[in-house]
N, C-alpha and C positions, 0 to 999 in steps of 0.2 A: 361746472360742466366739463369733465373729461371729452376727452379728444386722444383716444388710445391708438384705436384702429382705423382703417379709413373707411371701413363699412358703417364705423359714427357718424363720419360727417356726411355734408351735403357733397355732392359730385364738384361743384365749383369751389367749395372751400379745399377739397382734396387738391385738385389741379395747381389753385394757388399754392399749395403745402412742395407741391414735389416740384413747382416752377423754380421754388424760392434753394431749391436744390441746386439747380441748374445756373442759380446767377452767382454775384460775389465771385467772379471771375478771377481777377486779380489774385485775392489771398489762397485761392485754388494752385493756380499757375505758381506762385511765390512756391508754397509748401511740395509740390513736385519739382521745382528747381531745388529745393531743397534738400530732399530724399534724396535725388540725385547726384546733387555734389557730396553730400554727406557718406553716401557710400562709395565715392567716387576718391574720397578721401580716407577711408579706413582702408580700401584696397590696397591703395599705398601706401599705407601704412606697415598693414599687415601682410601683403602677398598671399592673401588669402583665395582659392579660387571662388571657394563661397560668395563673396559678396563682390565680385564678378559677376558671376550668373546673377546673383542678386539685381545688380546695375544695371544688367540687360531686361532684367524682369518687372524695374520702375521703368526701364524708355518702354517697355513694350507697353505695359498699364497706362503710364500717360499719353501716350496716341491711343489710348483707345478709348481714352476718357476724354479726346481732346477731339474727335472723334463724335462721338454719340452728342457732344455738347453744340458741334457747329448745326446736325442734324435735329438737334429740337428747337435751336435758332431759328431753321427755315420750315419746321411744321407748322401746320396750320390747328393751333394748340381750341381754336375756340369750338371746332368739331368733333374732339376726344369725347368720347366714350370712359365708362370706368376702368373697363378693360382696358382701354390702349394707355391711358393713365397709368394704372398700376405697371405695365411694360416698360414703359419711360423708367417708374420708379425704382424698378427692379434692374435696370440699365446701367442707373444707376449706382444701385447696390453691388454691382459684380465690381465697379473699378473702386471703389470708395472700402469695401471690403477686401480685395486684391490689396490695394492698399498699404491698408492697416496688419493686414495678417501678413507681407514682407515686411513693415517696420517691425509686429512683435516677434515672429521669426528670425528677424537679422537679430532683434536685440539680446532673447533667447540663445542664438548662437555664441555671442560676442560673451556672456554672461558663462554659460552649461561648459562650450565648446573653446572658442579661441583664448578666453581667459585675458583677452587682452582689455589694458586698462583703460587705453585710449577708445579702443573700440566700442569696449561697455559703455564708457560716459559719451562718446554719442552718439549709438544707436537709442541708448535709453533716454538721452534727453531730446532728439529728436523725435521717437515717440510720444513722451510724455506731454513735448509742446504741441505736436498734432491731435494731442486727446481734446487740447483744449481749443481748436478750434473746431471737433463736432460737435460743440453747443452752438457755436456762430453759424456755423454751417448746414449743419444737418437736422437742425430742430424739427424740419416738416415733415421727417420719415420717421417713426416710431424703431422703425425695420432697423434702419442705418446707425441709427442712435444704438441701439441693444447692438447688432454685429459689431459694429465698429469697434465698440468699447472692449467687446468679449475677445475678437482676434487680434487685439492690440495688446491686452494684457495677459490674457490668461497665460499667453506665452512665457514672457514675462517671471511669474508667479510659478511657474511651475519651473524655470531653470533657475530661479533664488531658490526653490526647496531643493533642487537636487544636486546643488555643488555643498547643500549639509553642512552650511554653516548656519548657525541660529542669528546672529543677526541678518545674514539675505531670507532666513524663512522670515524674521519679526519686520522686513520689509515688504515681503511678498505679500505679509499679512493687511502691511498700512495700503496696499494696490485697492484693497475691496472699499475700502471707501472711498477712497479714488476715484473707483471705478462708479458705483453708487449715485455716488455726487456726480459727476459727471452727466448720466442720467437724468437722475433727477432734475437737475440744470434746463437739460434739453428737453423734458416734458415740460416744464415749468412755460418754459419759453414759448411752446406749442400751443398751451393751451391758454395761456393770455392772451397769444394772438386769434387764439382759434374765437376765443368769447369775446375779442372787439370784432370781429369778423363778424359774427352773428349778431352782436349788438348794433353794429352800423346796420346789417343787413335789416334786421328788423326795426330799424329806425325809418328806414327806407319804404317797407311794406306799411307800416302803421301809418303813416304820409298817406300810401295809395289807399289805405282800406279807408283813411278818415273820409276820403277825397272821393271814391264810392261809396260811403254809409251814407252821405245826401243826397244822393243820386236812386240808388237799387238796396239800399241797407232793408233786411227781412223783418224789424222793426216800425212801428208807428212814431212816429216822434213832430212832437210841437214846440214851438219855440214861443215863451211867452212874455210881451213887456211888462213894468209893471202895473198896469191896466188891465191884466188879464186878456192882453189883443193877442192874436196870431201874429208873431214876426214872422218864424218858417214855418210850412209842413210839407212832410215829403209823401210820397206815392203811396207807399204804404197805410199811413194813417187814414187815406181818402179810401182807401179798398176796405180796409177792415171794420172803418164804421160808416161806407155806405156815404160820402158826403160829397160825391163829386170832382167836379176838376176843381183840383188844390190852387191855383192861380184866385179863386174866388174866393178864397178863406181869409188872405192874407189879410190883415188889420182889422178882421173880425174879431168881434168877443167870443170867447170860448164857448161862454153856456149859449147864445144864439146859437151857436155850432151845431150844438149840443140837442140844442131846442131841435133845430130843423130835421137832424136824424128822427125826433122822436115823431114830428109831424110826419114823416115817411114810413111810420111803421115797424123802423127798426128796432129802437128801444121799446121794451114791454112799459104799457102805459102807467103801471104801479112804480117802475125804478127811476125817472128820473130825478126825483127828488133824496135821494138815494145815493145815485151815482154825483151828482152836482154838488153833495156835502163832501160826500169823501174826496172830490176832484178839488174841494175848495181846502180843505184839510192839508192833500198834497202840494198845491199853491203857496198857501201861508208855511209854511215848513211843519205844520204838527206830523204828519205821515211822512216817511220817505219813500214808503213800497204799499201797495194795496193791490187785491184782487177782485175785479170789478164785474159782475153775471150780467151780462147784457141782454143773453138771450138761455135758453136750455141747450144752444147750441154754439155758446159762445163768451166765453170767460178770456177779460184781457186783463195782464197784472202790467201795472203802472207803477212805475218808481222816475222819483223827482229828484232835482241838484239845482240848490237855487244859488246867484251869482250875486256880489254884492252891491251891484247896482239895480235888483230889485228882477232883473234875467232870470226867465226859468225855465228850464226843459223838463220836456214830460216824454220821458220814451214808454210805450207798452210793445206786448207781443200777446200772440193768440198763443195761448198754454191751454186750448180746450182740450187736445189729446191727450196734455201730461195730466189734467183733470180726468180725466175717462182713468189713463193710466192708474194713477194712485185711487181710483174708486175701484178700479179690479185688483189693486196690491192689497187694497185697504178688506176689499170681500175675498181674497186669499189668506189676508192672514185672520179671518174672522170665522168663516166657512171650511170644512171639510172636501177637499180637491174631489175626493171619489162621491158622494154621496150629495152634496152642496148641502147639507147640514151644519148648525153650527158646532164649531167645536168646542172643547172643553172651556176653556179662559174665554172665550165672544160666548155660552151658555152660561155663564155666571155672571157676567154682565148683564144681560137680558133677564137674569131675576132678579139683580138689584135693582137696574128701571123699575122692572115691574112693580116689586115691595115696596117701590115709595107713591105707585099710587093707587094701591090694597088698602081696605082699612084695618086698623090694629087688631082688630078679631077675629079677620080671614082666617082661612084653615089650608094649608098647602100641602100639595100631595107631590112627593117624588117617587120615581120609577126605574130601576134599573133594567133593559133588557137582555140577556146573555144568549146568544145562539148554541144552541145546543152541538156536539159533535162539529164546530166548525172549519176545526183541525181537517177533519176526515174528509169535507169538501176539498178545502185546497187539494188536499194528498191523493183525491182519486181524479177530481177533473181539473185539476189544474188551479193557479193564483187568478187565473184570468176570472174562469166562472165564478170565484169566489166572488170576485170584485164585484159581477156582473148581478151574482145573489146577495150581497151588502146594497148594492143599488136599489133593486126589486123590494128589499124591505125598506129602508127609509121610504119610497114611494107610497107601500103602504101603509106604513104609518103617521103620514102626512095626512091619507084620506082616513084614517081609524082615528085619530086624534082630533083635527081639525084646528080651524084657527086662533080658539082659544086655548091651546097651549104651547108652550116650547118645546118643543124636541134638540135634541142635538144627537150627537156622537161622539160617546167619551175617549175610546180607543179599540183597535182592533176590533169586534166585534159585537162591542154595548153599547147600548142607544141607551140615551136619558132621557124622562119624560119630566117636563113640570107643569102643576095642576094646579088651578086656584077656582074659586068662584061657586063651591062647593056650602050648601047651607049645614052638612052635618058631614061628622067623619064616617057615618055610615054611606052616605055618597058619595062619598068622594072614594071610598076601599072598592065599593060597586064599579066603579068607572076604573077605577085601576084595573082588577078584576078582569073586567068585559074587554077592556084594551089587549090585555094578555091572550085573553080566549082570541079575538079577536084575529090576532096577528099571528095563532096557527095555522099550519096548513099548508096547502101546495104552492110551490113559487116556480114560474117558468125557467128555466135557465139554460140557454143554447139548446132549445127545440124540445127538453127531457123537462118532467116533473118531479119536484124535489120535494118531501115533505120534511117541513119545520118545525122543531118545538123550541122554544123559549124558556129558558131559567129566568127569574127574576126577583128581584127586592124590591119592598116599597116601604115608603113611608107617609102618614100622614100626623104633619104637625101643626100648631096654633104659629100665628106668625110670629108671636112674639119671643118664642121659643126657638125660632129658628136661626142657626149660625152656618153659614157659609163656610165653616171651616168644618163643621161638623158632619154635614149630611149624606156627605157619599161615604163618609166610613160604616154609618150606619146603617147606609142602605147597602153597601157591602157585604157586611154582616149578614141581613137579611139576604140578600145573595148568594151566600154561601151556606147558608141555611137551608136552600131550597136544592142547591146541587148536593150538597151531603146526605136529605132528609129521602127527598126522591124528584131527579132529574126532568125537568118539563114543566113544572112547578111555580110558582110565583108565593113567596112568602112576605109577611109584614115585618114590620122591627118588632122587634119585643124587647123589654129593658133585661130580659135574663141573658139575652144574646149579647149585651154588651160587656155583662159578666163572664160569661162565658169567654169573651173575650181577651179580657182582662184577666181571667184563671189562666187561661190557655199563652197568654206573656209570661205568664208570672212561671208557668212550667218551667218556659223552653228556658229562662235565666237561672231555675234550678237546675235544670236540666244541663246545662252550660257547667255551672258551679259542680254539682256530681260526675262530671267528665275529666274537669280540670285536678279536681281532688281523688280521683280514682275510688271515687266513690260509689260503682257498679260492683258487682260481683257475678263468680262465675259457678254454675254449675253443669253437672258433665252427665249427662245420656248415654250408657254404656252399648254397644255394638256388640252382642253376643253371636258367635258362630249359631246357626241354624240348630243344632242340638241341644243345645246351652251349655254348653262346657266350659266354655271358655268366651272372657271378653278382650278382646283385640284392640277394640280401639271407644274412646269415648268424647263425642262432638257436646265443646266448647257453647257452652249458652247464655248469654248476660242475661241479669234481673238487679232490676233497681227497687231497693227499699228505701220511698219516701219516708222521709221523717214525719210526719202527718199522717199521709194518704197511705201508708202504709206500701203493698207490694202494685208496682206502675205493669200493665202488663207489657210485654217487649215489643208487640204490636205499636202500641201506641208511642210509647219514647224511641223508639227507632225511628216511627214515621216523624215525630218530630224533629229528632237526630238529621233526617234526609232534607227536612224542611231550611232549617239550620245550616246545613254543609258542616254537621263534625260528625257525619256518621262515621268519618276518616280514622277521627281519632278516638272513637269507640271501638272497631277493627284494630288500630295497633294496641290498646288499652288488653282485647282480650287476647290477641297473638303473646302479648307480653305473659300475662298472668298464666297461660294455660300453657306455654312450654315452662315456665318457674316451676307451676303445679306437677307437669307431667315428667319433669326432669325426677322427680322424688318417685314415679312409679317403680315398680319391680317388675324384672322380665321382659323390658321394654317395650309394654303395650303404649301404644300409639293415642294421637290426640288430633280431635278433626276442628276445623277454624273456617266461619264461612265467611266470605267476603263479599262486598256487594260491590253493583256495576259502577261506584261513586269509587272503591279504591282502586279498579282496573283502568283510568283513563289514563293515568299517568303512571312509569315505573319508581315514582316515590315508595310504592308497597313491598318492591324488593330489598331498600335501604330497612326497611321496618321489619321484614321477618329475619333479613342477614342480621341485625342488631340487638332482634330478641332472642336467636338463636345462641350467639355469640356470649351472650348476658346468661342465659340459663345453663348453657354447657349442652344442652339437648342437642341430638342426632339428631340431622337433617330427615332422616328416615323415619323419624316416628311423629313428624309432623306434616298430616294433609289440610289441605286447601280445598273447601268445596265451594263451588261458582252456581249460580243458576243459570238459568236461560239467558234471562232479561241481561244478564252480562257480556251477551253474546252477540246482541243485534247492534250494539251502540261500537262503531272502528272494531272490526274481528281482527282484524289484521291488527294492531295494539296488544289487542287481549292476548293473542295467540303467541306473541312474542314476548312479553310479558309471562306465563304461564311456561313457554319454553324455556324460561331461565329460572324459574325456579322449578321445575322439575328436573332440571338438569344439575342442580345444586342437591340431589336428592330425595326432594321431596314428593309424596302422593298427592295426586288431584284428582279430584271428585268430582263429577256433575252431579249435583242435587235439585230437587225437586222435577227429575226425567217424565218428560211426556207431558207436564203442564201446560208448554206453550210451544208452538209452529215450526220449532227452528232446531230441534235437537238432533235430527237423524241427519240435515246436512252438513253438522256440522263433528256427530260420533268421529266421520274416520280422516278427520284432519286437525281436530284439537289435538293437544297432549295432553288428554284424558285418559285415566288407569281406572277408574271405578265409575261406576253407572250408579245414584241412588236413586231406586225408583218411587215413583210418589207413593204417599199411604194414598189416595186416590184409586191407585189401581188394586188395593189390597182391599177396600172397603167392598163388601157383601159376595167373595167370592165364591160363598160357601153357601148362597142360597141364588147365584146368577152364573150361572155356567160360560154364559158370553163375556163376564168381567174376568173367570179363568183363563179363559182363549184370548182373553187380550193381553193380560200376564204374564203367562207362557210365551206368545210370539213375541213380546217384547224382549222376555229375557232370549230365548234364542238368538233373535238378530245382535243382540248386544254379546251374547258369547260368541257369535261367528266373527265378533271383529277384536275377540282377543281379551276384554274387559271384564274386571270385576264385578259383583253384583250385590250393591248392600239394598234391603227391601224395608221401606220406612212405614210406619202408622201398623205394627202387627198388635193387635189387641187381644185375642183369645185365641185359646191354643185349636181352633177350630182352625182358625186361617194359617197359622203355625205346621199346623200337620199338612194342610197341601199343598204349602209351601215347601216343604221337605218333603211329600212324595213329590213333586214334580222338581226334583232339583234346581230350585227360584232365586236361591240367594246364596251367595256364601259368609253376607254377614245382615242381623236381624236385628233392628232399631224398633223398639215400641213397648207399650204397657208389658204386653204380656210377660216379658221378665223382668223390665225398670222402668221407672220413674227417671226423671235426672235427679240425680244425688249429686253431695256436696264432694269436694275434691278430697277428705279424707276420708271417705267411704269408698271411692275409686282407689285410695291407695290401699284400704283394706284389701279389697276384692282381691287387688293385685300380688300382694303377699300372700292371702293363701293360695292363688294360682301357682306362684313359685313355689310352695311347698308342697304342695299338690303334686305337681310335677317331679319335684326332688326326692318325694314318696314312693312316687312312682319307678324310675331309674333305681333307688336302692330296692 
């Protein structure tokens, strides 16, 4: 146990600490006669006026030390406070530091300045022998101990280094351990006495607590011969089991004791026999601790210490509270806080009980419930209502279920059901079924009506089939079957779902494997100017050819790509390939690369096109970047700065797929956006819907009032083509109606006859 500071200790161990300051009188007074003749004698020595003033500066320090010391003689020390403590002690620290910081300044001198020999050897040795009496001295100040040491040497130390000779620095050097030790000494010393201080003290206090624990101890306790008679018992034991004035027990037998509570009504008429074995258990030494239920409102735990002449004490205490206690730890950590459902690990427990007293033929039905759009509650009425609507449904699905089944709550927002007692699986799918139906509909929540639907899985299996480690994957399955299939829904297991499953692993590891090995490929969509003359630029498009399953469409391995987290490294897979590719065009037509919201969260994506750039030799200028929307709502502020460094590195940026989603016109005129592509969406039936015209036009108007380009995507037949070009819509045309995506050496074909085309043209 340290003893650093004096906000460690107790107030009276401090006081003894800074008392122990003020004594040891004698070797005090010696070492300032000391000081003082010692400079009193280099003066004459030296004629130095320095340690003149110096000499006046020990008489003035020792009367002042001499001084505060007669003044804490005649205080009245047993009414200190911390504060006036600490005063005292800091009292004196001014003369004990005054001190030390003339002896290592005279020494200092005598060493840097006067050069004299005699001087040096005894300013220095008179210091050095005063170090050694702040162990003796000053152990009870932490304070004293550290200044002392520091204004005695550091002086010292720093005038060996600067008369620059290497042996006074390789002395200056041996001061630190000196100094160190010294310290250390004086803590050493503090804190041994500090721990016999506390040792006595609390030798002292376990005397008084023994001396009150027979008397008022919060404890029951009996003293037993070995007869089992009452030697002592104190107040306590007579309260908490009800037995009267304790004066009347003593040389009684215990179990009469025992008995007579029970004649009173105390003990329930079923435990004494109960209580008297385990009591007799604790007696003979088989127990040393038991917990004993006296009543439903009253649990004492009894532990024993038996003495070798046959003596035994029985202490108990009423632990009813800490019993209630850990029966609400025990239904916290078994129950769900929000819902009091049980949770996942106390729900699996509750069906092994159960399956062991099922017979082997039962049929058991599991239930997963998913709340549909729950997300959207939180996000519009707040976590609160959520909570409030998680409540509302456990409630009723307590009254929809009933007591023959389990329920729990797996997480966030599914409820599990478990179902037994079902004579066929066609009733038991019915009752799952009706449960689902059931538990649609309106739920009240903060005064408004909410209506619910439910996704859900189920399963029904033979018991002897059933594995606890299996069931919820399955019925997950089926879960995700009913949100994919159509939303609101409640679907079965089926064993193709588990294939399904197991195809859909087995993808994403190829799917992995055809990433790592660059084993995607690219094809390129040409961008024809509105006339078709000429193509400007051609967007970048992966397609995977499984080796089996032949061509994956990009739909599907991208969303598994996303699923995964490498859709990253598909994005820099095709930035790489398509400026290699487009490096080889002629005429320098341009190459478009779209990126999704998974590579704008972080500016990792600028290392990746700086790199592929770099690697291909390709113009920063003939490679654009198209973003959609959905890249847009997730940190704008990211994206926007991100986007502003590499368009300022050269490159074009594209918003693609314009006007699909909620967020594009606030954010047109503060992106670093240079082109608008607008969806095939708004190009589809313009040519027999006059109002999807007017909505194409005004599109493109507003997006040329803020300066931007205009590429128009999905054009399919030269019907939408042509009014597209009278209403001047585009200045560049993505779609069937002039290309297909073609392979990147048919882009470089296109491309060389454009250069000679044009070079035909000029001659």
């Amino acid at each position: 146990m340290k003893a650093q500071s004096p906000i460690a200790v107790p107030t009276d161990v401090y006081l003894s600490f800074v008392t122990s300051l003020f004594g040891n009188r004698q070797t005090l007074f010696a070492g300032m006669a000391t000081h003082i003749i010692t400079y009193a004698v280099v003066y004459a020595k030296t004629v130095d006026a320095f340690y003149l003033w110096s000499l006046a500066a020990f008489i003035i320090v020792c009367a002042y030390r001499i001084y505060w010391f007669l003044e804490f003689d005649s205080a009245e020390k047993s009414y200190f406070s911390r504060e006036e403590i600490a005063v005292w002690e800091n009292r004196y620290l001014v003369g004990g530091v005054a001190t030390t910081a003339l002896l290592g300044v005279g020494s200092a001198y005598a060493i840097a300045v006067a050069q004299d020999q005699f001087a040096m050897f005894a300013c220095v040795t008179v210091t050095l022998a005063s170090m050694v009496s702040v162990v003796g001295r000053n152990y009870g100040s932490n304070k004293a101990v550290n200044f002392q040491t520091l204004t005695a040497c550091l002086p010292m130390m720093l005038s060996f280094v600067l008369v620059k000779d290497p042996y006074m620095a390789v002395f200056a050097g041996l001061l630190v351990p000196f100094l160190m030790t010294t310290r250390l000494m004086a803590n050493g010393v503090r804190d041994f006495l500090y721990k016999n201080v506390l040792a006595k003290r609390a030798m002292a206090e376990l005397v008084d607590r023994f001396d009150m624990a027979l008397n008022t101890m919060p404890h029951g306790l009996f003293m037993l011969d070995a007869s089992n008679r009452i030697l002592v018992v104190n107040r306590k034991a007579c309260e908490l089991l009800h037995l009267g004035d304790q004066e009347r027990l003593k040389d009684c037998d215990l179990d009469i004791v025992l008995r007579y509570g029970a004649r009173h009504s105390f003990i329930d008429g079923s435990l004494p026999a109960l209580i008297h074995r385990q009591l007799a258990q604790l007696v003979d030494g088989t127990l040393s601790r038991t917990m004993l239920q006296f009543s439903e409102d009253l649990f004492l735990e009894f532990s024993a210490s038996r003495r070798p002449d046959g003596v035994v004490v029985l202490i108990f205490e009423d632990v009813t509270p800490r019993v209630r206690a850990e029966r609400r730890v025990l239904h916290m950590v078994r129950y769900d806080p929000l819902t009091g459902l049980p949770n996942r690990e106390y729900f699996g427990d509750l069906i092994l009980e159960q399956l062991d007293e099922l017979p082997s033929d039962a049929l058991l039905g599991m239930m997963v419930l998913d709340v549909d759009e729950f997300k959207h509650v939180n996000d519009m009425k707040g976590h609160i209502a959520g909570d409030r609507l998680l409540c509302g449904i456990a409630e009723r699905l307590r009254d929809v279920v009933g007591d023959d089944a389990i329920i729990g709550r797996l997480m966030g927002d599914q409820f599990v059901i478990f179902l037994s007692g079902a004579q066929s699986a066609e009733e038991l799918n019915d009752r799952i079924r009706q449960i689902h139906t059931d538990m649609r509909g309106h739920y009240d929540v903060d005064g408004s009506q909410m209506r619910i639907t439910f996704s859900g899985g189920s399963l029904v299996i033979p018991k002897g089939q059933f594995r606890m480690e299996e069931w919820q994957i399955k019925v997950d399955l089926a879960l995700f079957e009913a949100k994919y299939r159509l939303r609101g829904t409640c679907a079965p297991f089926e064993q193709e779902m588990d294939a399904r499953y197991i195809d859909q692993q087995r993808l994403k590891v190829e799917l992995r494997d055809a990433v790592e090995n660059d084993a995607l490929h690219l094809v390129y969509q040409p961008m024809y100017r509105p006339d078709g003359s000429m193509v400007e630029c051609c967007e970048a498009l992966s397609r995977w050819i499984h080796p089996t399953r032949g061509a994956i469409p990009p739909t599907n391995f991208i969303a598994l790509a996303e699923e995964m987290g490498i859709v990253s490294d598909i994005t820099a897979f095709v930035i790489r390939r398509a400026c290699r590719d487009a490096v080889l065009w002629e005429g320098g037509m341009a190459v478009s690369v779209n990126l999704s919201v998974h590579d704008l969260r972080s500016e990792d994506i600028i290392g990746v096109v700086k790199e592929a750039l770099a690697e291909s030799g390709l113009a920063p200028e003939r490679l654009r970047l198209e973003i959609t929307e959905s890249c847009l709502v997730e940190e704008p502020g990211t994206v926007e700065n991100i986007l502003l460094t590499l368009r300022n590195m050269g490159m074009t940026i594209a918003l693609d797929d314009f006007g699909t989603g909620f967020s594009s016109l606030s954010y047109l005129d503060s992106l670093p956006v240079d082109v608008v592509k607008i969806d095939r969406s708004f190009v589809r039936n313009i040519c027999e819907d006059s109002r999807r015209l007017k909505l194409l036009r005004g599109t493109v108007n507003l997006t040329r009032e803020l300066g931007l380009k205009i590429t128009v995507e999905g054009v399919e037949t030269w019907e939408q083509l042509d009014l597209i070009n009278r209403y001047y819509c585009a200045d560049l045309v993505q779609g069937y109606v002039f290309s297909t995506a073609i392979a990147a050496g048919e882009v470089a074909a296109i491309a060389r006859n454009q250069t000679r085309g044009l070079a035909a043209k000029v001659n």
